[in-house]
C-alpha positions in Angstrom: -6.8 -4.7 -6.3 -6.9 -6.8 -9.3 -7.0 -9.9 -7.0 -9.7 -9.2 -4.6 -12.0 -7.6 -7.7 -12.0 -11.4 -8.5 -12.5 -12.8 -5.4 -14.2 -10.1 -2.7 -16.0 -8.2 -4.9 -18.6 -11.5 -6.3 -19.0 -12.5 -2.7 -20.0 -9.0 -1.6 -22.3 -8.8 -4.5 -23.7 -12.0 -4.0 -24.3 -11.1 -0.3 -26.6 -8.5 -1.1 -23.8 -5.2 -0.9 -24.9 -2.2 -3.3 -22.4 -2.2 -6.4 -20.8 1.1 -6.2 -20.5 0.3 -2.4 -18.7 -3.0 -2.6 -16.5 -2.1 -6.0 -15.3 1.3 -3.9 -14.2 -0.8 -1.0 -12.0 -2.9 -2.8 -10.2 -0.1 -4.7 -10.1 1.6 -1.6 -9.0 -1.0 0.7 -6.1 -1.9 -1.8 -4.3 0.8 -1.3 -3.7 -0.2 2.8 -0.8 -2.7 1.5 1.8 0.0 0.9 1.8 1.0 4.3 1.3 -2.3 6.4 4.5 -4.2 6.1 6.4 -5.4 4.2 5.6 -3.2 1.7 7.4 -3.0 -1.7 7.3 1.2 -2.0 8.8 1.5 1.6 12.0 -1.0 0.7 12.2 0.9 -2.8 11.6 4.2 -1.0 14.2 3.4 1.1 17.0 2.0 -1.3 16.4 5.8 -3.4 16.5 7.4 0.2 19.1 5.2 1.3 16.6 5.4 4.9 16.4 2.3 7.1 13.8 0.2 5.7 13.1 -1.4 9.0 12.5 1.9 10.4 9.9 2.7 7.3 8.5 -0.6 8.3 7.6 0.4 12.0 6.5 4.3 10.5 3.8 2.5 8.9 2.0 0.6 11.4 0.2 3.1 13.4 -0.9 5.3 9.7 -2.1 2.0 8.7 -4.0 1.4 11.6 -5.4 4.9 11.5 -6.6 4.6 7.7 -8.1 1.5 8.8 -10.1 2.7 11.4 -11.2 5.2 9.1 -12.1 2.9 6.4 -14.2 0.8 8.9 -15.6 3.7 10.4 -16.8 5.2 7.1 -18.6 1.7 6.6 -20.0 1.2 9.5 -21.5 4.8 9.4 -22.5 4.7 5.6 -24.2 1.5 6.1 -25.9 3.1 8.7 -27.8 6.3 7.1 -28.6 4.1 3.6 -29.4 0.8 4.8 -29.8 -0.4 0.9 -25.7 -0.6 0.8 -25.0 -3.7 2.4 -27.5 -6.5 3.3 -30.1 -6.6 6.2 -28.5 -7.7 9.6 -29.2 -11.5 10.9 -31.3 -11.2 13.9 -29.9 -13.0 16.5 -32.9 -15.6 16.5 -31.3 -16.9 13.1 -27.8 -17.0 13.8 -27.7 -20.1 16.1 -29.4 -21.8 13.0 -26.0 -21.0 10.9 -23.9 -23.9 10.0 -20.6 -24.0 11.9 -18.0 -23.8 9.0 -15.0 -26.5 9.7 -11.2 -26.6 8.5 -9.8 -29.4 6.8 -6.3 -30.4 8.0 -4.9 -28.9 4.8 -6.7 -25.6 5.7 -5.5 -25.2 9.1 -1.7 -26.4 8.1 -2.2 -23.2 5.3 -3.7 -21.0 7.9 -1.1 -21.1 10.6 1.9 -22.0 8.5 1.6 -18.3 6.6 0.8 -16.9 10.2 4.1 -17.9 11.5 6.0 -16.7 8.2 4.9 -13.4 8.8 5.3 -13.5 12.5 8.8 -14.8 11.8 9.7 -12.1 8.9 8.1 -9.0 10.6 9.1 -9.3 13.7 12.1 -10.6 12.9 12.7 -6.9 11.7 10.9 -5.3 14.4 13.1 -7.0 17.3 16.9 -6.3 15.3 16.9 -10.1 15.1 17.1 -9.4 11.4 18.4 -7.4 8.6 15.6 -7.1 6.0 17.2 -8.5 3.8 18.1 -11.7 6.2 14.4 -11.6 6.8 13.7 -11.9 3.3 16.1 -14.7 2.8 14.4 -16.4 6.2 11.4 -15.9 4.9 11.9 -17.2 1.5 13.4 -20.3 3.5 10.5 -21.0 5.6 8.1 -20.6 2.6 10.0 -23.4 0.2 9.8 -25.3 3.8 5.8 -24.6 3.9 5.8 -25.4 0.2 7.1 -28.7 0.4 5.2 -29.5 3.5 1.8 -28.5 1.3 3.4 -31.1 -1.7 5.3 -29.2 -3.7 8.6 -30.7 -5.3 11.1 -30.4 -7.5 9.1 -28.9 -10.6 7.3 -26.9 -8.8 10.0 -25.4 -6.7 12.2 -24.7 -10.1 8.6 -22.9 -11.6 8.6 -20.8 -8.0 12.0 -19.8 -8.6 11.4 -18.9 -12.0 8.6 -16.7 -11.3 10.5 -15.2 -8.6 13.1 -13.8 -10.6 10.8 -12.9 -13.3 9.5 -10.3 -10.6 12.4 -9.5 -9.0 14.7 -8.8 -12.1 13.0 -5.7 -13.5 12.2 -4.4 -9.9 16.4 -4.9 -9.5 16.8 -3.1 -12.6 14.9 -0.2 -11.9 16.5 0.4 -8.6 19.9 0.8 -10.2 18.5 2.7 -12.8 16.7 5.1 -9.5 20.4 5.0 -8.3 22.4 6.2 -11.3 19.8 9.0 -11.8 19.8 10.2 -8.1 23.7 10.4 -8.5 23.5 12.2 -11.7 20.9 14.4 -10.1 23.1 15.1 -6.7 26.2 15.8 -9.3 24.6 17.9 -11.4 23.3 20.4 -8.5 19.6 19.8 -9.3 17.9 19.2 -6.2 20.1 22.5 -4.8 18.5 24.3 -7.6 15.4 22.7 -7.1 15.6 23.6 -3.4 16.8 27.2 -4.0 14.2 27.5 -6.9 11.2 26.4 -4.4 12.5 28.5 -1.7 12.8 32.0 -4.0 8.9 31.4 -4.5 8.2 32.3 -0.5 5.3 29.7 -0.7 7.3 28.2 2.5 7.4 24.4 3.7 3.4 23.9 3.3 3.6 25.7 0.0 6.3 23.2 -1.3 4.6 20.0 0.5 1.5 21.0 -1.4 3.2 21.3 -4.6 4.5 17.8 -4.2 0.7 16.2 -3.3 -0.4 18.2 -6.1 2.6 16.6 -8.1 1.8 13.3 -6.5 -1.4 12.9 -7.3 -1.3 13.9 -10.7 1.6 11.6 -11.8 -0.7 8.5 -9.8 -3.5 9.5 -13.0 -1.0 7.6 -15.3 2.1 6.3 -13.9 2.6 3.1 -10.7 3.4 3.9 -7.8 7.4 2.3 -8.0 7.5 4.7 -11.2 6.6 7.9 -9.5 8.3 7.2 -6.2 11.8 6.0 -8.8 10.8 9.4 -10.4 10.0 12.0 -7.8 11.6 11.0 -4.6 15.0 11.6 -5.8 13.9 15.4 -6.2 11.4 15.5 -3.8 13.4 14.3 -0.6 16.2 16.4 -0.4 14.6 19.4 -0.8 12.1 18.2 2.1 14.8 17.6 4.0 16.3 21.1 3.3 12.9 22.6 4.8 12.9 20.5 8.1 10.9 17.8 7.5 11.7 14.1 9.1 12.6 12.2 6.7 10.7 9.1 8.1 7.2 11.0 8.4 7.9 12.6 4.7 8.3 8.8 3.5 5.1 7.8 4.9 3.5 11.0 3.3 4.7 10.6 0.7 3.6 6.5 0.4 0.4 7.5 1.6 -0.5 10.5 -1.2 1.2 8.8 -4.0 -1.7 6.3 -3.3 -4.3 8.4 -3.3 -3.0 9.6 -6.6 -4.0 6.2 -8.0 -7.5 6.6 -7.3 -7.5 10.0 -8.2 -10.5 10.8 -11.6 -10.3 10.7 -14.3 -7.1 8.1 -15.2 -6.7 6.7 -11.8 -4.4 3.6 -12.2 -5.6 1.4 -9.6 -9.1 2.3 -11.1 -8.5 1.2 -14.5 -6.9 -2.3 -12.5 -10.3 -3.4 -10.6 -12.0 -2.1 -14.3 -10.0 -4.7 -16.1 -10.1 -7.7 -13.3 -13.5 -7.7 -12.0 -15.9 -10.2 -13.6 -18.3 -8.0 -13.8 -19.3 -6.1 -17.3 -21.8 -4.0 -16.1 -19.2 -2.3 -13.3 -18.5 1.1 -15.0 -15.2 3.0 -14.4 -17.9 6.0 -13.3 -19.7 3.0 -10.2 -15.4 2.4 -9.1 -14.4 6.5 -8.7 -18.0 6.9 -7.3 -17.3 4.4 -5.0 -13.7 5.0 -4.3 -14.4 8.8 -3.5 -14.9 8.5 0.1 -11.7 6.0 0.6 -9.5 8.6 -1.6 -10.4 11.6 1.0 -9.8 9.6 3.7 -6.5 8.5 2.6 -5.9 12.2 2.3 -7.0 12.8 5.9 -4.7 9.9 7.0 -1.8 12.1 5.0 -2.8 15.5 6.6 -2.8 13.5 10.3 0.7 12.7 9.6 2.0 16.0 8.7 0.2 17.9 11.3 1.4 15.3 13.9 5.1 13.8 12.5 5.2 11.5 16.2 2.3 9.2 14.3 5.1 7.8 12.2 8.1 8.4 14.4 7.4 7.6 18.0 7.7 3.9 16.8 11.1 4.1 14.9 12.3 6.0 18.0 
């Protein structure tokens, strides 16, 4: 999000895209990395869940195609009842007069070198060939080889690594911390009370899935996602579990509302991201929400099109 408010959202504006329209996209369209892999909430979804994260992986394909159909559709179809949204289409007479963009050498080695990284990595995973955490390690190998292909040396390798683990160390820590308190939670009897608890109120599995979106999408007003999944899931999932549910299908539920809650008004996290990154001062947190409205419900639809039908996230996994 805070990325392409730099770089997407100028080039929409400058291409003639109505602010609210282009700002909303981009906080939208952010939230489609936690589902297309690799995706960091899947592998610390499941490390709490101890679930296969390769099969997480795979779950999230066909959601993520979904959402983006609906993203593109709901563009497409906007743009089409206010034509003031995005710019006036070329006519065909002009286009031949475009100039033909060219790659540099550079470009092209760039270009196809990250292709083949994540050709390698994902379907690596996909095939068994890998572990994910070989893949990672294959991956990491291939990028240090694409990196010193692209001139990097010595100093720059040593900064890459020291970035790496300035990432990687707290991310580390709080998945130990996530274990320690799922223990304590499993010795102490709290997700059976929880479960027991939730069960006495006869709201039933839809009554105690709705509780948890509710839940979801209140703690994504102020908290990340790793947070609330680190917070929640330990809870969350076993009591799921106790009511039927697959646990693959509840994981990609879950991913999928605990990203809507960070566009949810008025403190929505991701919001508050694209408000602080964009280089634009007259963007008001009121133009993102406005804009991010329609990509929030359809994030929800995506959600309800996975409970209703589980086989969207499991028939790949199977």
């Amino acid at each position: 999000a805070a990325a392409f408010s730099r770089i997407a959202y100028p080039q929409l504006r400058d291409h003639g895209y109505k602010r609210t329209f282009a700002i909303g996209s981009v906080a939208g369209s952010a939230c489609l990395g936690m589902l297309i892999p690799p995706s960091i909430l899947l592998i610390i979804w499941g490390i709490v869940t101890e679930t296969s994260i390769g099969k997480l992986f795979v779950a999230g394909v066909i959601p993520g195609i979904i959402l983006t159909i609906l993203f593109a559709l709901y563009v497409i179809i906007a743009a089409k009842i206010d034509p003031s949204l995005a710019p006036a289409e070329t006519p065909k007479s002009d286009q031949s007069e475009t100039p033909v963009s060219t790659f540099t050498t550079d470009e092209l080695v760039s270009g196809i070198g990250i292709l083949f990284l994540m050709a390698l990595v994902l379907g690596g995973i996909w095939t068994g060939m890998f572990t994910p955490a070989e893949a990672a390690g294959i991956g990491a190998l291939g990028a240090l080889g694409l990196g010193i292909v692209k001139g990097m040396r010595w100093p720059q390798i040593a900064e890459a690594i020291v970035d790496a683990g300035r990432s990687a160390a707290p991310i580390m820590f709080l998945l130990l911390a996530a274990a320690i308190f799922t223990r304590f939670l499993a010795l102490g009897g709290v997700t059976g009370t929880l479960g027991e608890a939730l069960t006495a109120l006869g709201a039933g599995s839809t009554g105690v899935i709705l509780m948890m979106v509710v839940i979801w999408l209140a703690l994504g007003t102020i908290l990340d996602s790793a947070s609330i999944i680190l917070l929640t899931v330990p809870i969350f999932a076993p009591v799921a579990m106790g009511f039927g549910f697959d646990p693959i299908a509840f994981a990609i539920m879950g991913i999928l509302a605990i990203e809507a809650g960070l566009l949810t008004p008025p403190v929505g996290l991701l919001v508050y991201a694209v408000k602080g990154a964009v280089p634009d001062d007259s963007v008001t947190l009121g133009d993102i929400f406005r804009g991010a409205l329609p990509y929030w419900l359809l994030i929800l639809v995506a959600m309800g099109l996975v409970w209703i039908f589980p086989a969207l996230a499991t028939w790949l996994p199977g």
